[in-house]
Structure formats: C-alpha cells, structure tokens
FIKOL-165286 format. One record per residue (C-alpha): residue in one letter; x, y, z. Coordinates in Angstrom, 3 decimals. Layout:
<pts>
PT	a	X	Y	Z
...
</pts>
This chain:
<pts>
PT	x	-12.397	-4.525	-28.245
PT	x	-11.837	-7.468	-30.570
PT	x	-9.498	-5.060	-32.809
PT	x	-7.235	-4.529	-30.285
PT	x	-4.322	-6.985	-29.188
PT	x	-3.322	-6.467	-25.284
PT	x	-0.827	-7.575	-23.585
PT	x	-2.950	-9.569	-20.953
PT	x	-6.377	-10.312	-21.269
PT	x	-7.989	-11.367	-17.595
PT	x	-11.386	-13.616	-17.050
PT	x	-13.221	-12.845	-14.292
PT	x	-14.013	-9.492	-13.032
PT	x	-14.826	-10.704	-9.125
PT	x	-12.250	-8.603	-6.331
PT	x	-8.783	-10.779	-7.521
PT	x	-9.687	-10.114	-11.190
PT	x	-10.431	-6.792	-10.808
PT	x	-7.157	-6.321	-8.414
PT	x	-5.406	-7.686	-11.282
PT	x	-6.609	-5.546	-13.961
PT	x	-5.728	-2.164	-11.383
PT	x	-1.843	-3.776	-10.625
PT	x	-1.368	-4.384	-14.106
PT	x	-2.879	-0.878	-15.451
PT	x	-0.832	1.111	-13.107
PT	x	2.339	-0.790	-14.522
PT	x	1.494	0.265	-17.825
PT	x	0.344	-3.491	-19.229
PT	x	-2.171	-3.379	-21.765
PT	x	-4.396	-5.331	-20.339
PT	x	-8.468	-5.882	-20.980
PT	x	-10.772	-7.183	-18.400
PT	x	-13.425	-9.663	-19.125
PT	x	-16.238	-10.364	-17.238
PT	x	-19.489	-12.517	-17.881
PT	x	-22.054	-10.325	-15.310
PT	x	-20.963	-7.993	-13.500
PT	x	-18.647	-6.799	-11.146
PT	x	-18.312	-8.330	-8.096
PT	x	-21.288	-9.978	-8.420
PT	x	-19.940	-13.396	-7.141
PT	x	-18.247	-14.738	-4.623
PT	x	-17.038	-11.087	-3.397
PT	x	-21.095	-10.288	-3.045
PT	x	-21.610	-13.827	-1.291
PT	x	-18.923	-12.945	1.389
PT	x	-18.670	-12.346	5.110
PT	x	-17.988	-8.414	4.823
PT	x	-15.134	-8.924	7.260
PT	x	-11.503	-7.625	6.078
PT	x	-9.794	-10.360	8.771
PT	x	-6.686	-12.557	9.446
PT	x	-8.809	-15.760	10.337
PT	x	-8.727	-16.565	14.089
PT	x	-9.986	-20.463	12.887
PT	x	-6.659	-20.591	10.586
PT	x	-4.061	-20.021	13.462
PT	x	-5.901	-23.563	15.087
PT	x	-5.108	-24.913	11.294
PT	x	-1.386	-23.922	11.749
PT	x	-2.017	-22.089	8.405
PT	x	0.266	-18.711	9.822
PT	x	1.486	-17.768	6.886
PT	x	-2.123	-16.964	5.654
PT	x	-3.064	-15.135	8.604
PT	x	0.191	-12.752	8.532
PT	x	-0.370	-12.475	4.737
PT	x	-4.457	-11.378	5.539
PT	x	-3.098	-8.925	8.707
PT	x	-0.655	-7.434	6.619
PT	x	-3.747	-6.894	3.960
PT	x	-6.180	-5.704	6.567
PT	x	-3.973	-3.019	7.383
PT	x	-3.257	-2.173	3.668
PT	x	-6.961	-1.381	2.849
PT	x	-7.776	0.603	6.052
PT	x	-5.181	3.040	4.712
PT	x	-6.135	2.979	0.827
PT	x	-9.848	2.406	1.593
PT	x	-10.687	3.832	4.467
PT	x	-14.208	4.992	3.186
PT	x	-15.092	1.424	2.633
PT	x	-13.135	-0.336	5.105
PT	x	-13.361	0.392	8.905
PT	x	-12.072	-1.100	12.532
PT	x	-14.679	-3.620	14.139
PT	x	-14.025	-4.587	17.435
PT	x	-15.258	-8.005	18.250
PT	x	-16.269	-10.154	21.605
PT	x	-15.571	-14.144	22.016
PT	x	-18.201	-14.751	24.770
PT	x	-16.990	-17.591	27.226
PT	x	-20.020	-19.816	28.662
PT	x	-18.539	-22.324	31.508
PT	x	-15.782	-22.700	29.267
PT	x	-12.745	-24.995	31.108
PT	x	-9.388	-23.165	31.845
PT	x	-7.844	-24.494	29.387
PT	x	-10.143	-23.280	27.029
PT	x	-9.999	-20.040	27.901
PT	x	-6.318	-19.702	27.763
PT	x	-6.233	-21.436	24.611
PT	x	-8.347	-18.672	22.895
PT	x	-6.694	-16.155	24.678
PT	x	-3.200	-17.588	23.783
PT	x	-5.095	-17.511	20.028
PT	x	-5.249	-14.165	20.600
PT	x	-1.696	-12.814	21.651
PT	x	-0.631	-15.308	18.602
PT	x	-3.145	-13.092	16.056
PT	x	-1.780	-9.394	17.561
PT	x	2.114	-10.709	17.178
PT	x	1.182	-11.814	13.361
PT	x	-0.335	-7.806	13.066
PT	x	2.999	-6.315	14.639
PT	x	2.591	-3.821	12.105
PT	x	-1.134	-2.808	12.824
PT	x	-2.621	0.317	13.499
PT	x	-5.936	-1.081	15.405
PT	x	-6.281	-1.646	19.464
PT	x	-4.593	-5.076	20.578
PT	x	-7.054	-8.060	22.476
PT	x	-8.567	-7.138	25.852
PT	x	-11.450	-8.980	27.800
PT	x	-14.946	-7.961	29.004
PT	x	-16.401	-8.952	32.506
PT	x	-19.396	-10.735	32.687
PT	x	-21.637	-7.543	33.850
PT	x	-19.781	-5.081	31.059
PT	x	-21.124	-8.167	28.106
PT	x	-24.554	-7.639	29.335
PT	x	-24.676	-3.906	29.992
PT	x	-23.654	-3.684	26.443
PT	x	-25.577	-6.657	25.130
PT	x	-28.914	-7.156	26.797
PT	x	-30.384	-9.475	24.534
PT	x	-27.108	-11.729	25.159
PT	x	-28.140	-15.379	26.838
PT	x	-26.978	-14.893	30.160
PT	x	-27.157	-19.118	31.622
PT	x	-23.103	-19.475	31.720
PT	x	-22.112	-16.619	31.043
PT	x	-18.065	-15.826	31.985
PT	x	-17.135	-12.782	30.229
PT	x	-15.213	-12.353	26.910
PT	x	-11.792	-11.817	25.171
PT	x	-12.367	-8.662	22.576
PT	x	-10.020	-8.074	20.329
PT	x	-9.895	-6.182	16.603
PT	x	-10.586	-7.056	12.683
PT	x	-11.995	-4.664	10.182
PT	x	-15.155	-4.598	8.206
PT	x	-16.377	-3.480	4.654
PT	x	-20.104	-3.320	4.270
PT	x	-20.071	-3.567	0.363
PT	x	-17.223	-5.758	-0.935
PT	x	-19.022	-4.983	-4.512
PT	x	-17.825	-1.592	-3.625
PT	x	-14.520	-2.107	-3.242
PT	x	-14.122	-4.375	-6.426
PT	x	-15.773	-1.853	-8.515
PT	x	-13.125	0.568	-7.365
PT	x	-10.125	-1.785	-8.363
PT	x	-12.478	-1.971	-11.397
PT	x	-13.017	2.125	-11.700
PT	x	-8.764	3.054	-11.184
PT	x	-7.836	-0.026	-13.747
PT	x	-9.718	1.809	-16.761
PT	x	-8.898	5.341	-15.678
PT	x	-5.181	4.090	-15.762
PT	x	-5.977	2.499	-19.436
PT	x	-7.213	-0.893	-19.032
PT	x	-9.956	-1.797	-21.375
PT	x	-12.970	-3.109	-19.318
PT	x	-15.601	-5.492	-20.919
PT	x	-18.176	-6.626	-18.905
PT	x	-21.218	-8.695	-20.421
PT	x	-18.544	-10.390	-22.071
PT	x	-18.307	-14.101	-21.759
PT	x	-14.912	-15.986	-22.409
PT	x	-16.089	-19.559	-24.881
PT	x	-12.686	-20.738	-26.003
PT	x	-9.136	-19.919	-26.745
PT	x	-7.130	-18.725	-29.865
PT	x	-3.804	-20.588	-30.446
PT	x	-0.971	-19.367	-32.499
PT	x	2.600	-21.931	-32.786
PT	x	1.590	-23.855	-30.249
PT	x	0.684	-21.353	-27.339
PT	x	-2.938	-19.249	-26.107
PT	x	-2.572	-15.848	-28.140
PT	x	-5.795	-15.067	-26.761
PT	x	-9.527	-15.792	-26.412
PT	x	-12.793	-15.919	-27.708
PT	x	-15.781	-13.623	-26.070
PT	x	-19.615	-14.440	-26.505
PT	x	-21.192	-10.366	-25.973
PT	x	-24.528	-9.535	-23.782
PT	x	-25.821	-8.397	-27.547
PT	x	-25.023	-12.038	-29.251
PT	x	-22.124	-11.045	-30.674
PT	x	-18.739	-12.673	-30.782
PT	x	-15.530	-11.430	-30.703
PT	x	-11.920	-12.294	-30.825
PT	x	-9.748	-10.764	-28.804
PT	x	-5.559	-11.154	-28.713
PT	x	-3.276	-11.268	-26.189
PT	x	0.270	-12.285	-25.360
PT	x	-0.943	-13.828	-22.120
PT	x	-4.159	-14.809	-20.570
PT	x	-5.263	-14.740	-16.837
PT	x	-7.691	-17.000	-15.325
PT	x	-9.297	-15.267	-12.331
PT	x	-13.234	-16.939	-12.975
PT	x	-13.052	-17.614	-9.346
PT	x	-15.381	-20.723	-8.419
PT	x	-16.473	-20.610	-12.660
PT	x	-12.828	-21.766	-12.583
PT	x	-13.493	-25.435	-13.385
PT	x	-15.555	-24.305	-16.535
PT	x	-13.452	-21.732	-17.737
PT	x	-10.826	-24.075	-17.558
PT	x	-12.379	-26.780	-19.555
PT	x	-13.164	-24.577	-22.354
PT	x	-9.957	-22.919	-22.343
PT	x	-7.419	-26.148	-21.913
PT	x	-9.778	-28.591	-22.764
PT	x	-8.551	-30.577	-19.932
PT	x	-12.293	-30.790	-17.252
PT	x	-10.007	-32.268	-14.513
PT	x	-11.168	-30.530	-11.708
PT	x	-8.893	-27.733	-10.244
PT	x	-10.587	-26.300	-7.380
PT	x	-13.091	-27.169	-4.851
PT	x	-16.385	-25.517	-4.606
PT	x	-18.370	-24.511	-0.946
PT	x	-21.574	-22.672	-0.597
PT	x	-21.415	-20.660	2.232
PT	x	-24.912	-18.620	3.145
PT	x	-25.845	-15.034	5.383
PT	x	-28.963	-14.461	7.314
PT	x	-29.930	-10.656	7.176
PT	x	-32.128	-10.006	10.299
PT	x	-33.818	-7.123	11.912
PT	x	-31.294	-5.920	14.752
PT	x	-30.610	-7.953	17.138
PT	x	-27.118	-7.653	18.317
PT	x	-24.998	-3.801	19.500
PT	x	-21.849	-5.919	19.266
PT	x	-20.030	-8.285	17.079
PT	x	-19.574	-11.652	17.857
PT	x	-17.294	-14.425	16.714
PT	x	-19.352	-17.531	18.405
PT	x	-18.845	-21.358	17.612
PT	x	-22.394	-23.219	16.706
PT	x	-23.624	-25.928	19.057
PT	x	-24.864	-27.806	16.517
PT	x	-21.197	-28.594	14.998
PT	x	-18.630	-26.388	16.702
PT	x	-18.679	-24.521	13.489
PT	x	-17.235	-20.675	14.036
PT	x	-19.776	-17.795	12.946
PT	x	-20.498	-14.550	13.341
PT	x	-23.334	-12.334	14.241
PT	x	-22.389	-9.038	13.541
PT	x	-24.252	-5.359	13.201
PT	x	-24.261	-4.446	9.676
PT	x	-26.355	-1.445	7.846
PT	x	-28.796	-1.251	10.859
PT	x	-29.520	-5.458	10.487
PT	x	-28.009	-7.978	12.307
PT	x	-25.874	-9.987	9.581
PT	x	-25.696	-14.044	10.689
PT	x	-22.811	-15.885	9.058
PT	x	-21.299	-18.850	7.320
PT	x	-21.972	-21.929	6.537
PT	x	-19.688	-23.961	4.325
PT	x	-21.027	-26.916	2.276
PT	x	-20.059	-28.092	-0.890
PT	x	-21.554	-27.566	-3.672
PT	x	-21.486	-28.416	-7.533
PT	x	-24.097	-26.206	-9.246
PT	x	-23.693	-23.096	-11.359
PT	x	-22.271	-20.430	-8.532
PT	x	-24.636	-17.948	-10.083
PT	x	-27.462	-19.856	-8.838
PT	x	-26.207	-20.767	-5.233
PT	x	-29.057	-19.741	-2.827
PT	x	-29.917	-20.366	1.246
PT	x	-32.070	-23.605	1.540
PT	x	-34.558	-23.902	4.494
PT	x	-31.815	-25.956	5.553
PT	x	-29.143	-23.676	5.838
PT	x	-31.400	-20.790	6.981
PT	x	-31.958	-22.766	10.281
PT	x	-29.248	-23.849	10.656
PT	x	-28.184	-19.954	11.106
PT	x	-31.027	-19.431	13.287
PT	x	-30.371	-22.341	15.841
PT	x	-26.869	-21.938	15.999
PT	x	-27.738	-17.995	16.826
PT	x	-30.872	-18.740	19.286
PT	x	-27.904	-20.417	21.945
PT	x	-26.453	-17.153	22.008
PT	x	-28.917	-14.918	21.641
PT	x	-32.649	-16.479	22.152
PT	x	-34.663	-13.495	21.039
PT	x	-33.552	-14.523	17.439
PT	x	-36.402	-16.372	16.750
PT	x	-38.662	-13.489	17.000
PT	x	-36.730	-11.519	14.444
PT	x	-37.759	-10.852	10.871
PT	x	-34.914	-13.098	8.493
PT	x	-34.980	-9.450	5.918
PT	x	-33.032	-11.730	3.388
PT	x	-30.445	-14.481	2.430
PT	x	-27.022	-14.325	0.650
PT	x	-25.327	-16.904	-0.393
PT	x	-22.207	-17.242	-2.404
PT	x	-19.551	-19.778	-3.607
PT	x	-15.968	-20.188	-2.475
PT	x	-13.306	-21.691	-4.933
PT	x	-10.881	-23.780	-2.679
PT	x	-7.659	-25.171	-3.786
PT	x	-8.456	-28.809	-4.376
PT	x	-7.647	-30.521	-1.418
PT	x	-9.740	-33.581	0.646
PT	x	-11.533	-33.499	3.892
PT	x	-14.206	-31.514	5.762
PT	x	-15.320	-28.369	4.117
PT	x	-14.384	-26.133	6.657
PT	x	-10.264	-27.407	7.075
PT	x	-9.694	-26.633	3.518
PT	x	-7.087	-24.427	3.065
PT	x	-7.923	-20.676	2.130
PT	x	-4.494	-20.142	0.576
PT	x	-4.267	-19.396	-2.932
PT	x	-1.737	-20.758	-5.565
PT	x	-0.631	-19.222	-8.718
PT	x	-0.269	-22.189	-11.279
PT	x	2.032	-21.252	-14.424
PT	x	0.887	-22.512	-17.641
PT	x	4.385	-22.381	-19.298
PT	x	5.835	-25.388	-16.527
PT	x	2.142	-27.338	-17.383
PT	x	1.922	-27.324	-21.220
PT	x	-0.579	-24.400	-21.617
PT	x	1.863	-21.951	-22.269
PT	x	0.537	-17.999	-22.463
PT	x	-1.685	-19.349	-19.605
PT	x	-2.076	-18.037	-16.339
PT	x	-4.770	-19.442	-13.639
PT	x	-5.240	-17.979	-10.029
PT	x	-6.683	-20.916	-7.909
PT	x	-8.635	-19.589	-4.381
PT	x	-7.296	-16.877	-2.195
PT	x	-9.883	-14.814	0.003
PT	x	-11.614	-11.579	-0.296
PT	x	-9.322	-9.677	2.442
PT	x	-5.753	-10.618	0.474
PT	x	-6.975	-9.791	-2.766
PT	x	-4.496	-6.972	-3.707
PT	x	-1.762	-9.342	-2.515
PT	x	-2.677	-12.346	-4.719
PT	x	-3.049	-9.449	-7.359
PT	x	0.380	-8.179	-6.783
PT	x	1.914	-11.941	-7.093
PT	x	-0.030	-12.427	-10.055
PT	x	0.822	-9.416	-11.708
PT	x	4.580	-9.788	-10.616
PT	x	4.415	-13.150	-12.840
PT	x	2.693	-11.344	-15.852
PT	x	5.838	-8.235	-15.666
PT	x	8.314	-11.178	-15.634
PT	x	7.208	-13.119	-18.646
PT	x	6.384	-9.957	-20.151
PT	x	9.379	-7.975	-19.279
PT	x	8.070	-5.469	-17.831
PT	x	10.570	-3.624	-15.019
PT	x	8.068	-1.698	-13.403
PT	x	6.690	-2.928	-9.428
PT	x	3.636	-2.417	-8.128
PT	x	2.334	0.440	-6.417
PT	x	-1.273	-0.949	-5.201
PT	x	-0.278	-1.017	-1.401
PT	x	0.301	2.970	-1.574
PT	x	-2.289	4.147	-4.295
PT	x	-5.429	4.775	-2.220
PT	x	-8.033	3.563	-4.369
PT	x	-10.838	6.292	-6.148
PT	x	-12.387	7.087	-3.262
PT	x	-9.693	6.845	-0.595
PT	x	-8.877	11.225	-0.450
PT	x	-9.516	13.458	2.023
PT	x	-13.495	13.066	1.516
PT	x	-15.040	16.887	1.208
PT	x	-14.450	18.757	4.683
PT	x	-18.057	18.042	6.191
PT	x	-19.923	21.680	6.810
PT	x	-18.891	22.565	3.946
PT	x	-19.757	19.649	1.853
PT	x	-23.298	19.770	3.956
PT	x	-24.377	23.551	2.541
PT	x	-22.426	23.379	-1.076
PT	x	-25.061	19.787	-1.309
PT	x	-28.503	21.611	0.217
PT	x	-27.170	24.385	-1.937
PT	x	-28.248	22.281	-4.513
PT	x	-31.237	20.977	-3.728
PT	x	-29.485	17.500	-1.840
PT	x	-31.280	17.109	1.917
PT	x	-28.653	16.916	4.865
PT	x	-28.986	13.187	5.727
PT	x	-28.538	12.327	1.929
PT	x	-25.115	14.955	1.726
PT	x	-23.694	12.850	4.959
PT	x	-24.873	9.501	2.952
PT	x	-22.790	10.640	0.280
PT	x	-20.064	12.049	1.870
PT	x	-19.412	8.532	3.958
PT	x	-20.370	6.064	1.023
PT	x	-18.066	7.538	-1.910
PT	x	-15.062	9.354	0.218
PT	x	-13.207	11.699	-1.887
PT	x	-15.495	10.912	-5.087
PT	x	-18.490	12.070	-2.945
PT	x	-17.772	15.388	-5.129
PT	x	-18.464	14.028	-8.122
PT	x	-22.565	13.061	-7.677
PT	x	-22.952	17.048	-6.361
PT	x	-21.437	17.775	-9.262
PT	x	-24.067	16.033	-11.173
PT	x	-26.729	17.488	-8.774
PT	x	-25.432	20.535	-9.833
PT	x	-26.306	20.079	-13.519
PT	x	-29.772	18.620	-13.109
PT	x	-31.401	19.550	-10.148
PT	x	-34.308	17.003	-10.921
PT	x	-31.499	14.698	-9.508
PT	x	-30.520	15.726	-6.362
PT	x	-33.681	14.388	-4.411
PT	x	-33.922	11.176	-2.754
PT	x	-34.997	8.194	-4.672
PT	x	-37.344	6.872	-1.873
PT	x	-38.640	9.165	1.797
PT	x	-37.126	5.634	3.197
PT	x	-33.401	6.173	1.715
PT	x	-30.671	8.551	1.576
PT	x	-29.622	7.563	-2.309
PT	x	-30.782	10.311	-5.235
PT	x	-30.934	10.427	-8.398
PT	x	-27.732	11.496	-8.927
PT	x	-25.994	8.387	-8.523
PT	x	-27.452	6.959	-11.491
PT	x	-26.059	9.048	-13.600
PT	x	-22.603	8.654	-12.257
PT	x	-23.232	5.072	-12.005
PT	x	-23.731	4.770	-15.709
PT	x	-21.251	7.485	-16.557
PT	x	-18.067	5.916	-14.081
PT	x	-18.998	2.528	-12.898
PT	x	-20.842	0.739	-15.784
PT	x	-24.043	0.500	-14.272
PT	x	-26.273	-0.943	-17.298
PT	x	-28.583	-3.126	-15.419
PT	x	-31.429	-1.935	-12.593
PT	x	-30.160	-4.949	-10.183
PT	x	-26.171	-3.347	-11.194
PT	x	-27.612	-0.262	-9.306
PT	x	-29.644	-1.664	-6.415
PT	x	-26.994	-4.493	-5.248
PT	x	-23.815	-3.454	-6.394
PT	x	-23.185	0.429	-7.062
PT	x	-25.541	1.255	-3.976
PT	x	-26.580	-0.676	-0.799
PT	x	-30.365	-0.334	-1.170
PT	x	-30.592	-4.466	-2.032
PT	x	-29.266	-4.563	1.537
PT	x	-31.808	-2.306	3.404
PT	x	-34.342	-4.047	5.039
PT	x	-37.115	-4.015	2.130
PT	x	-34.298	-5.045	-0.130
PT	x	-34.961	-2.040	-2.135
PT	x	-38.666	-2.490	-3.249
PT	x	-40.137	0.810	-2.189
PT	x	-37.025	3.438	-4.686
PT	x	-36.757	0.285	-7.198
PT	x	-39.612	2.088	-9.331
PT	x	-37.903	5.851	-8.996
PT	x	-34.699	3.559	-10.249
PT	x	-36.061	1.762	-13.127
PT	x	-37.660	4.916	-14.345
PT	x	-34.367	6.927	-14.254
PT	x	-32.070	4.269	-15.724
PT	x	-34.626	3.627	-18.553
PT	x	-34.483	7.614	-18.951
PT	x	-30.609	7.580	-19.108
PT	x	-29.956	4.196	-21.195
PT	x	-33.158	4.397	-23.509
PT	x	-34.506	1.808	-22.544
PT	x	-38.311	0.684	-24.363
PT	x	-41.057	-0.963	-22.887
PT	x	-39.480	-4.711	-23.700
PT	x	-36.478	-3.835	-21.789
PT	x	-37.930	-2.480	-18.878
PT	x	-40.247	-5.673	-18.390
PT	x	-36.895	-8.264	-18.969
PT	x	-35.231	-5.788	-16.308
PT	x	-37.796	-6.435	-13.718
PT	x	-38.090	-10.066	-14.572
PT	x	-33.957	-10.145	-13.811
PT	x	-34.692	-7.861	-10.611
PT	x	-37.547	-10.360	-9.526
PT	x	-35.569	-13.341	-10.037
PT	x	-33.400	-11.494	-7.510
PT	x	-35.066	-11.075	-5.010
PT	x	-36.836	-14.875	-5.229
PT	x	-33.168	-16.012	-5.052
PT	x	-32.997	-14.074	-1.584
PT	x	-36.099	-14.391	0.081
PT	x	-36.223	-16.905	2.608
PT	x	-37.577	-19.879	1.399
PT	x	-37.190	-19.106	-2.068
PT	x	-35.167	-20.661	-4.700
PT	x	-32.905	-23.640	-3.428
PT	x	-29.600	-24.501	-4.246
</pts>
C-alpha cells in the first residue's frame, strides 16, 4: 500500500466513502480507500434503515433535498433491489383539527410530485376500522384513520456499504481497512498524500495527487490532523434505536407527545425497530450509546401509540452519530444537506472534504464528489453508478432450482431461501463454497438460517477479519433477537480456523465482541 502512489486516496470507509471509492474505480481513478474500523461500522450502522425523501424536510422548505433523496430512493430499488425494498407506511390521525389533516395530506401530494419519476404506489388513506383490523395493538382513544403513503427500506445499511466497498476493489481500487489516517504529506506547498497508523502498529506513507475527506462525524478530528486548523466544521447529533420484540404489523411515521418530535416504529427482522432521537453530542462517535434517558424516551413516546409497549422485551439499542453541516439552532432543524468544500478556493490545496449528506443520497453526494476529483484530475470519463446494479443486484438464482442445487449440497431449505434473499445474484457464490467443504454448508446455530459458508466468503470477498465484522456487519445475526449469542461460539471457532487465530487472539476477540454487546444492552454503557 504505502509503495504505491494513487491518484486519490479517500478517509473514511462509512456508505459516502465507500460510494466514492466505487464512482471513482469504475472511472478508472486510482484511488485507495482508507478506513480506521470497519466498513460501515458508523453512522451508516447507527441509522434509521429507511431509504426516504424526508416528509419532516418538506415542513423545513428544504425541497431540493427531498427531490435529490426521491430521485435516490428510486436509484437503489433498481441497483439494489436485494437490499432495498418498498415499505408502505401509515400517519395515524388522533382528533387531529382539519387543518391538520389537510396539511399532512397536502405534505403528501407535495412528496409524490417531488417522486414524479417513481416506480412505488402514490399516498392513499386508511379508515379508522381498516387501522385497527390491521393493527390491533394500535391505541384506539381518538382514533381518525390515516394517510398511507410509500418510502423504501434496507434492513442492513452495512450491507449495502460493503457492496459499494466489494465493486470498488473488483474494479481496482485498493482497499485498506484497519488503517488509520494521523497526518498529511506536503510536497511545494500542497497535500501529496497522507500518513496511515496500521491495525499491526505499523505506519505507512501513502501518495496521492488528491485526498478525500469522507470521516463522516470523525470529520472534526480528521480535519485537525490533516489541516491543522481544529475549527469546527460540522455538527455532531446522537440519534438512538430501540429493538423490541414485535409489536407493530405496520409501519408508522408518528410525532412524540413528549416534544412533537417525528419517529418511527417500524417492523424490521421479526422486531419492532423504535426510532430517532437527535441530541448533540461531542464524544468519540465510536462510543455513542442509548442512555436510560434516551431509551425512555423511545418507550413513552411509543406507549401513546401503542400501550402494550411497555410489556415488550427492549432486545437491544443502537445508536449512532450524524455529522451536520455546521449550522445553529435545535438539533432536529439542522439541515441534512451536504456540501462539498474545495480545498484549492480555501488554502489546502489537493484537499477535498465532504461535510454531512444522509444515508439514502449517498451515491449522489458520491457522484458530485467524484465529478470534482475527474475535473481537477482530468479525467473525461462520467459516472455510471446510477445504472451499475451493485454485486448483488442480478437476477438472484431462479428459486427451485437454487432450493435443490443448495440441499444438493448439504444446505437445509430455509437456509437456501436465507441465502437466496440476503446476497441476490452473489447468493451463488456461498453454494459454491458449500460445494467445496461440505462441513460448511450447515447452519451455524438450530436458531438461524446463516452457515458456515459465509465465513469463508466473508473473509475471502468482504474483508471480514474480526468475529463482531461477521456478526454485525457481513450478516444480520447482531440484529436477531439474542443479538447473536447462541452461533457466536460456531463463529469464533470457524473464523479462528480460517484466519489462524491462537488462543490470545481469540480471548481479545471476545473481549471486542463483549464490549459490543455492553454498548447495546439496555442500560449498559452511556454516552
């Protein structure tokens, strides 16, 4: 890595980095990306799930970010559809004033004009009787029906980064992960590249005609060490997720009572998934966690909705850090807009810094970004991102047939349908390694779908080198409701197998999957 001079080196390997790295790749830059941890393991893990426009934004006259995120949403169903799907959602009305109503549905007709170009069902409404035959455990005091219209969800955002992630190095970027960025090199007056601290202790220097600053809410610090200027650049909210035994058949979009704050309570991997708050916040991101706080203030903006909350299991928290354009006021009426700032017109030249956006424009911001890298670089070529469905995006493997090639191999039914749905068109590739080990094709856990298979291609395609890479981020089973615990065992054992690991390793990968889960248990470790 350090041997090699690129043509753009990028910091920060969350969705916009990693968006980046995949525009710029498929334009033929040289590029490298660098990241700290691992992929996705931010603010795209401590997100909403929801691929959306952003009702709230149309009330902040912010239109031009809502047509941007439409556009988006629409962009990813096609080259994601394995990841990304239609969710219809309900806006419950309880003795809400005419003018209320018609405001929200005048909301409405505003967000399906923005999505002229959409391929998903415009708004409709729900009588009062048709909410509760299809949501029982809905309060029913008030009650007046609800406006339904549609957004589009993505259970794993860490999914979908490590994809941008996976197509960047297959079309020749260099990807570097466990790789911190601690300073700059300078040649006649402008960055020609940076200095990377390794997971191992080593440290490297590696050169590059222009560097990218995608750190995301790390932004601040990367920034410091980079310019040397700690002026703060972007603003910093903690926003936290309740995962809860099911509660809910619907999705809602439902304003708290406590401070009129919009959340959502939607169905997600057979929980109920309670979400966000938005609070600022000024720690490390990598330690942001739900206080008791937060957690109830979830649970009683929920319990006016939907009272049975309270009895409930809370499975687990997530929390995770925004990075907001620096701008005053409440948390919540800061602009989610993002803003590409040039280092050659603000005396850092061969600098580049991407300042907020949000998860569901990602490939756009990428797209701008990379347009400014082609320019200074002179590079002709545009991108291609909206079209180029990402790995996994095929035709996935005609089902019956997929089904009896998989129990061919030794894989149970319910695990080939798992696979088939969670990796699309790459769902070939773990039979394939099924095929060659047959140890492999059985089910970590009699609780979960996932076999050993997907270890191996996790290591061998998606840089799996850590047991928490593999339960939260290259497979859902951090997200089931006993976060994992009952395969983690099956897992450690196989990765240790695969990576040669020794004793010592295994016990510091158990501390790091421990320190995990305290982060996310309720009343754990507070931010």
């Amino acid at each position: 890595m350090g041997n090699q001079h690129y043509d753009l080196a990028i910091i920060g390997g969350g969705i916009i980095g990693a968006g980046i790295a995949r525009d710029a790749a498929l334009r033929g830059i040289r590029c490298i990306l660098l990241e700290k941890n691992d992929f996705g393991a931010g603010t795209t893990s401590g997100s909403t799930r929801l691929i959306h426009g952003g009702l709230r934004y149309l009330e902040m006259l912010d239109f031009g970010l809502v047509r941007m995120d439409l556009r988006e949403r629409e962009t990813l169903l096609r080259i994601a559809p394995h990841l990304v799907k239609p969710l219809q959602f309900f806006l419950p009305y309880f003795g809400s004033s005419w003018f209320y109503r018609n405001k929200m549905q005048l909301g409405l007709w505003l967000y399906d004009a923005l999505s002229y170009d959409k391929s998903l069902p415009n708004r409709g409404s729900s009588s009062r009787a048709a909410v509760l035959s299809r949501e029982p455990t809905m309060r029913t005091e008030g009650l007046a029906g609800a406006s339904t219209f549609y957004d589009a969800q993505v259970n794993l955002p860490e999914r979908l980064c490590l994809e941008n992630v996976i197509d960047a190095a297959r079309n020749g970027a260099t990807i570097a992960r466990g790789a911190e960025v601690t300073g700059v090199l300078r040649e006649n007056g402008r960055i020609a590249g940076v200095e990377v601290h390794r997971e191992n202790g080593s440290t490297e220097e590696v050169r590059a005609k222009l560097v990218l600053n995608a750190s995301g809410p790390w932004l601040n610090e990367v920034a410091g060490r980079v310019t040397g200027d700690a002026t703060p650049r972007i603003r910093t909210t903690k926003g936290i997720h309740l995962a809860t035994e099911a509660l809910n058949r619907e999705a809602w979009v439902l304003f708290s009572p406590i401070d009129n704050r919009l959340f959502f309570a939607i169905p997600w991997m057979g929980l109920t998934w309670l979400g966000t708050t938005d609070t600022d916040y000024r720690g490390d991101p990598g330690n942001a966690a739900a206080t008791p706080e937060d957690v109830e203030y979830l649970l009683r903006s929920t319990e006016h909705y939907f009272p049975a909350i309270r009895q409930q299991r809370v499975c687990f928290t997530n929390a995770g850090v925004r990075a907001l354009v620096m701008q005053g006021g409440k948390e919540s009426s800061v602009s989610r807009s993002h803003h590409l700032a040039d280092g050659d017109l603000e005396g850092t030249p061969g600098l580049i810094t991407v300042l907020g956006g949000k998860i569901t424009g990602y490939r756009a911001i990428a797209e701008e970004a990379t347009d400014l890298v082609a320019r200074k670089l002179g590079v002709s070529s545009r991108a291609s991102t909206a079209k180029s469905g990402l790995p996994g995006g095929g035709s996935p493997p005609v089902e019956p047939h997929f089904v009896r090639a998989a129990e061919a191999a030794g894989i149970p039914e319910a695990s080939a349908m798992y696979l088939r749905s969670f990796y699309g068109s790459r769902a070939a590739d773990v039979l394939a390694i099924a095929r060659e080990d047959s140890s492999l094709a059985r089910p970590l856990d009699d609780s979960h779908p996932e076999i050993g298979a997907q270890i191996r291609l996790a290591i061998r395609e998606e840089f799996c080198l850590h047991l928490d890479d593999f339960l939260v981020r290259r497979t859902g089973l951090a997200f089931s409701a006993d976060q994992g615990r009952r395969p983690a065992p099956a897992v450690a054992a196989l990765l240790a197998a695969e990576l040669g690991w020794d004793a010592d390793r295994q016990r510091t990968e158990w501390r790091r999957w421990e320190r995990y889960l305290e982060r996310t248990t309720p009343g754990g470790v507070a931010s």
